[in-house]
Structure formats: C-alpha cells, structure tokens
N, C-alpha and C positions, 0 to 999 in steps of 0.2 A: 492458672493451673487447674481450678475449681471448671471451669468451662471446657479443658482440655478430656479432663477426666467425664464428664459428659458426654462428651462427644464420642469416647472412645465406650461408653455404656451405649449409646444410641448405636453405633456401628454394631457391637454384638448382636444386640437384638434386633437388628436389619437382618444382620448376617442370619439367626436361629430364624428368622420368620422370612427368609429366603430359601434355606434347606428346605422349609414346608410348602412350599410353590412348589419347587421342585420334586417333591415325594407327591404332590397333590396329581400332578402330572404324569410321573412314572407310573402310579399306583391307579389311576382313574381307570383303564380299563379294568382290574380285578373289583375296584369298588362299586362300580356303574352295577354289572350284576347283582351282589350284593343289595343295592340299593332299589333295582327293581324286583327283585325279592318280595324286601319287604316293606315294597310299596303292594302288589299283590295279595300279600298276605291282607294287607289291611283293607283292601277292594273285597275279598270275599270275604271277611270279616261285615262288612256294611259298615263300616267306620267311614270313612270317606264319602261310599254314599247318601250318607245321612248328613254330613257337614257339608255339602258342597251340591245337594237337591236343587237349591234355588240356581246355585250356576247350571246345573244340568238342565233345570226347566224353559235358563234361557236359550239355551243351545239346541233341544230338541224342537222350540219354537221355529227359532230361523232353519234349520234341518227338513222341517216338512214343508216349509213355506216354499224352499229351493225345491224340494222335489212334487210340489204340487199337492201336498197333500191338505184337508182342512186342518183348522189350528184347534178344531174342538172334538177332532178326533181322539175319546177317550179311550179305548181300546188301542188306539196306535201307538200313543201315551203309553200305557200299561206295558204294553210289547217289551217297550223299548225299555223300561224303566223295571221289567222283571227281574228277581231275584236269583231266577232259575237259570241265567244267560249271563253267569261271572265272566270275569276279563278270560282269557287264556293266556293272553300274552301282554306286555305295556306296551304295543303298538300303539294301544288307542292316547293313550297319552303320555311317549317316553319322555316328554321335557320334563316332566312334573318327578319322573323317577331320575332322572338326571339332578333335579332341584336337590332332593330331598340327600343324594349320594355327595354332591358336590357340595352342600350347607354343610353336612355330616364330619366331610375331610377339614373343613374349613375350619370347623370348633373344634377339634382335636387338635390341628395344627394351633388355634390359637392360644388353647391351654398351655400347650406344650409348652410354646414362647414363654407366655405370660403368667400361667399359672391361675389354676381351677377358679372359676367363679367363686365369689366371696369369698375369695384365702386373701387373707390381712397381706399388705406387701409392708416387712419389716423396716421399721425406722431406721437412719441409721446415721451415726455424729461423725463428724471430722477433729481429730485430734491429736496434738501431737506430743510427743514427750522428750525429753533430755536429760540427760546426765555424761556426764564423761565425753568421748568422740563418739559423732554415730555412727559409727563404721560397723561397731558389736552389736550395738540398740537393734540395728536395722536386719543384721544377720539373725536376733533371735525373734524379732516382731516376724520375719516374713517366713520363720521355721515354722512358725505359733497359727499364721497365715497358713499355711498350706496342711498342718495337721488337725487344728481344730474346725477350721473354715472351709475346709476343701478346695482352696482357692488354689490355684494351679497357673504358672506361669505370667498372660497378659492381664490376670484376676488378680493379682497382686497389687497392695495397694502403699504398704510402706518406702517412703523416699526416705532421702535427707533432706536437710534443708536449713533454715535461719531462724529464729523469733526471737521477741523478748527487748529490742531495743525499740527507741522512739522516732529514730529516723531509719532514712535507707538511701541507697546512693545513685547516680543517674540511672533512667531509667528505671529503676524500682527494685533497682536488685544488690543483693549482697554478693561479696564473694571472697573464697576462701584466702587467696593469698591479695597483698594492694600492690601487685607486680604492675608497673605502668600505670600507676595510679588509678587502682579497683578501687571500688569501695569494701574497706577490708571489714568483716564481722563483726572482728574482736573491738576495732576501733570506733563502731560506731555501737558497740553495747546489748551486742547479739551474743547470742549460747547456739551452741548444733542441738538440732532437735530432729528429732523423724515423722514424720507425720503420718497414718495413716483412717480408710474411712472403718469404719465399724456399725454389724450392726447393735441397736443399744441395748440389746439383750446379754451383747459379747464387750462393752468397754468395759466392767470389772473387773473381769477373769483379767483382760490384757492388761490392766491398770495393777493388777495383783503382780503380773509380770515383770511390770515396770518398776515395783514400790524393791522387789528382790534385785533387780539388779542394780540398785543405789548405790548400796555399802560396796557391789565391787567394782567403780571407779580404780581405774589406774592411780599408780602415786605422782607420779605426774602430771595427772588433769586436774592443773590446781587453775584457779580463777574463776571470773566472773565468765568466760568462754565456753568453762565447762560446767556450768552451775545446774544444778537440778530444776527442771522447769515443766508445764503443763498446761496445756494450753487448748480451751475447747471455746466457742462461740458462745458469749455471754461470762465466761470465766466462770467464778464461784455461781453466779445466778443461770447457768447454764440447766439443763432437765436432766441436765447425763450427771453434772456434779454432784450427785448422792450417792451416786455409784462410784464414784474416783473414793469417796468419803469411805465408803463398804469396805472397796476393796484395799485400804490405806490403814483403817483398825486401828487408827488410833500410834500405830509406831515413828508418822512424818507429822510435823509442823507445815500442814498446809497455809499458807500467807496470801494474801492477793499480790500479784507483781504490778509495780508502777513503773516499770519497763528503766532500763538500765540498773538493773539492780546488781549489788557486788556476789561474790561468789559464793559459797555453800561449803564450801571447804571444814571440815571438823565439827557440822552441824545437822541440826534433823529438820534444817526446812527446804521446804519443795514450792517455789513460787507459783504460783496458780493467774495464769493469765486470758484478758478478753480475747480470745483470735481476731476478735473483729477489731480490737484497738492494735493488735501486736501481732501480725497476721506473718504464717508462714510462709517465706518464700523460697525455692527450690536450690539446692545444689549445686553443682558442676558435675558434668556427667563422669568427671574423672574420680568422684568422691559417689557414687551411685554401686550399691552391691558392688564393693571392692573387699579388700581383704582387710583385716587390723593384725597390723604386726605386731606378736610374733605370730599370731594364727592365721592361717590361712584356710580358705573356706573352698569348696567345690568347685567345678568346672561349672556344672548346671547354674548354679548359685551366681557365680560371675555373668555367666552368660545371660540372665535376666536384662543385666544394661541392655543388651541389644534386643531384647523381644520389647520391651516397656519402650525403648526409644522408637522401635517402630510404628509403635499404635499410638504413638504423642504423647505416652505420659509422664515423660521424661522426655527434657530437649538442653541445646546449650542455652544458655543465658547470657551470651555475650564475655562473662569471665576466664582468666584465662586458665586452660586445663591443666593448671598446675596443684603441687600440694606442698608448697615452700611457705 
C-alpha cells in the first residue's frame, strides 16, 4: 500500500514537471527575446567582457590567424576588443542568449515542481486511527483533509482498513465479512482503523479530531472490533507520539497495544500500537468513502472510490465486496 502511494506521488510530479516541458516549449519563442535582451544589456554593461576576455583572446587568435593577419598585431587586437563597437544585435553569439533564456525556464519550471531552493520539504507520519466503524472516521478525516490541507480529490490520503491483531490471513490480507472462508477481522483480532499520511506539523490538530470523536461511538459498536486504537511506526517511541500526547490533554488512557487486545467499551483507554509490528492493511473497495447508516454523505464524497481507485491508491484485495 506504502509503495502504491509512492508511486502515485512520483506520477504527480512527473505529471507538474511535464506541464513545464510543455510551457518551456510553448513559451520559448516570447522568452528567447527576453533572454537576448538581457543578455545585451550585460555586453554593454562590460560584464561579460570582462568574464569571458581570456575566451575572447582565444578566439580573436585563431580569427586573424584564418584571415592572414600577425598574431602580434596589437592595434588589430585593440580594434576588435574596443569598447566603442557594442554588440547590436546577439547575432554574434545567439546560442549563448538561448543558454541563458532556456536555463532561465528551466529553474522556474523546477521551483514550480519542487519548490524554491532551501525551502524545508515537510516531514510527514503515516497513521492510523479507530474507534467505532470507519465509515464516519474516514468521512470527517478527508472533510479535515480537504479544508485544513487543501488537499483535493486524488491528494486525499485517508482509507479504511484493519490493524491491531497478531496475525493475518492468506495472502496478507484481512477482510470484512469470512464469506467463503475470508480471513474475517473480527476473528483474527483486528479493529477498523483509517489510516492516513500527514504532515507532522498537522498529526495533532488531527489527533485532537480523533480524541472528540471517541465518546460518539455508536451504541452498537461494542467489542474488541470496534475498540479505540492508534497506530503510528514506532508506537509510543514513535517522534510524532508527543504530539498524539498534546493533542490527547490528558482526557484518554493512552496504553501500549499487545495486539489482540479486548474492547474499550465504558472506558478511557485508546491502545497505542507499533505500525510496524501491527501494520495497516487496506479495506474492500465496497467499505472505501461509502455512506454510515443513517447518514449519508455526498455524490462527490462517494465518488472519490473511483478517482483514488484510479491512481492505485485504492484497489481490491482479493476479498469479497460484501458488508455481511
């Protein structure tokens, strides 16, 4: 899932730094001008001639040598090399005003991608949460997604998914119902969890999000299925877990989880797990941005299954797309 989501960050930024080929191309004849401009300007400046003498001096060498002229001719030297006789035009050297136009597009276009030279690229943790089904988790994680993060559409990073048990079933996967003999969640000591990535300036706020929607568990999500759970790489020793701690104030019993652990039902603790001993694994696409009964959620909001299924960050898992 972790490689899937990669892939689908590397395609974007193929894709942003293919838009800029593109503009580099459309745009090259109005910038070429530009560029010999002020390449120009810096010729009658003497900027250039002063940086680039010793090239010139090789060049007017072989020059008089082709045309017959002595190589100690210092007046002819002089001529050539007067201040008084600026370019008029970059005939004499358009590649050089081409370099400079076409380097020019290149670093804009790369900022664009990538973002300015020495700007920090933000940290950012994988982690997931639980309580209750994640049908609600996942509809206010990707509301929270899209209003605080600006993240829009295939930038969306909350799933559903499984953690929290010690084993898992063929193939490496969980699933929601053990129709035809699945490997069924509940059975083998799993909770629904949602998982998404964040940057780590932004897992408290979400984690504040997560700690409020505790108490409203439905009265029916009772068990170890639906148990309060948290789950980030390294667990308690993870660099993000000061921040779950911030954002938490002291009102949950954080616990380390030894993975099957019983339910939460009428209590204030929220298990706290390795991802890397108790690792997330993905949904059925029939349980992905669906609706929680009795509420129902948006056209757009539904329709995410189909953008995220497209760009691989969601796929089937071999389980069957039921919700029995």
């Amino acid at each position: 899932m972790a490689t899937r989501r990669r892939m689908a960050r590397r395609q974007t930024l193929v894709g942003r730094l293919g838009v800029c080929v593109v503009a580099v191309l459309v745009y090259m004849p109005a910038v070429l001008p530009l560029g010999a401009r002020a390449f120009l300007q810096l010729e009658r400046g003497g900027l250039l001639r002063r940086l680039s003498r010793p090239h010139v001096d090789m060049h007017l060498h072989r020059h008089r040598r082709s045309a017959g002229q002595s190589t100690t001719d210092v007046h002819y030297v002089e001529a050539l090399r007067s201040p008084s006789q600026p370019f008029t035009s970059t005939s004499d050297r358009p590649w050089f005003a081409q370099c400079l136009s076409t380097l020019a597009a290149i670093a804009l276009c790369t900022v664009a991608a990538l973002g300015a030279p020495g700007q920090a690229i933000a940290r950012e943790t994988d982690i997931y949460f639980g309580t209750g089904n994640f049908f609600h988790l996942q509809h206010e994680f990707v509301m929270k997604e899209e209003l605080e993060l600006g993240r829009r559409a295939g930038d969306i990073t909350s799933t559903t998914g499984y953690a929290g048990g010690t084993q898992a079933g063929n193939q490496d996967r969980l699933c929601f119902s053990s129709l035809g003999g699945s490997p069924d969640y509940k059975q083998l000591g799993h909770t629904q969890v949602v998982r998404l990535t964040l940057p780590d300036a932004e897992v408290a706020d979400f984690a504040r999000l997560y700690f409020e929607e505790v108490p409203k568990r439905k009265v029916l999500e009772k068990g170890a299925e639906y148990r309060s759970v948290i789950g980030l790489r390294g667990g308690m020793k993870s660099r993000a877990f000061p921040l779950v701690e911030e954002a938490n104030n002291g009102r949950y019993r954080l616990v380390e989880g030894a993975g099957n652990d019983p339910g939460t039902d009428g209590s204030t603790t929220v298990y706290v797990y390795d991802a890397k001993k108790f690792p997330f694994r993905p949904a059925e696409l029939v349980n992905q941005f669906a609706n929680d009964p009795p509420d129902t959620f948006t056209k757009d909001y539904r329709g995410l299954n189909d953008v995220l299924k497209g760009i691989g960050s969601i796929f089937s898992t071999g389980c069957p797309e039921v919700r029995i």
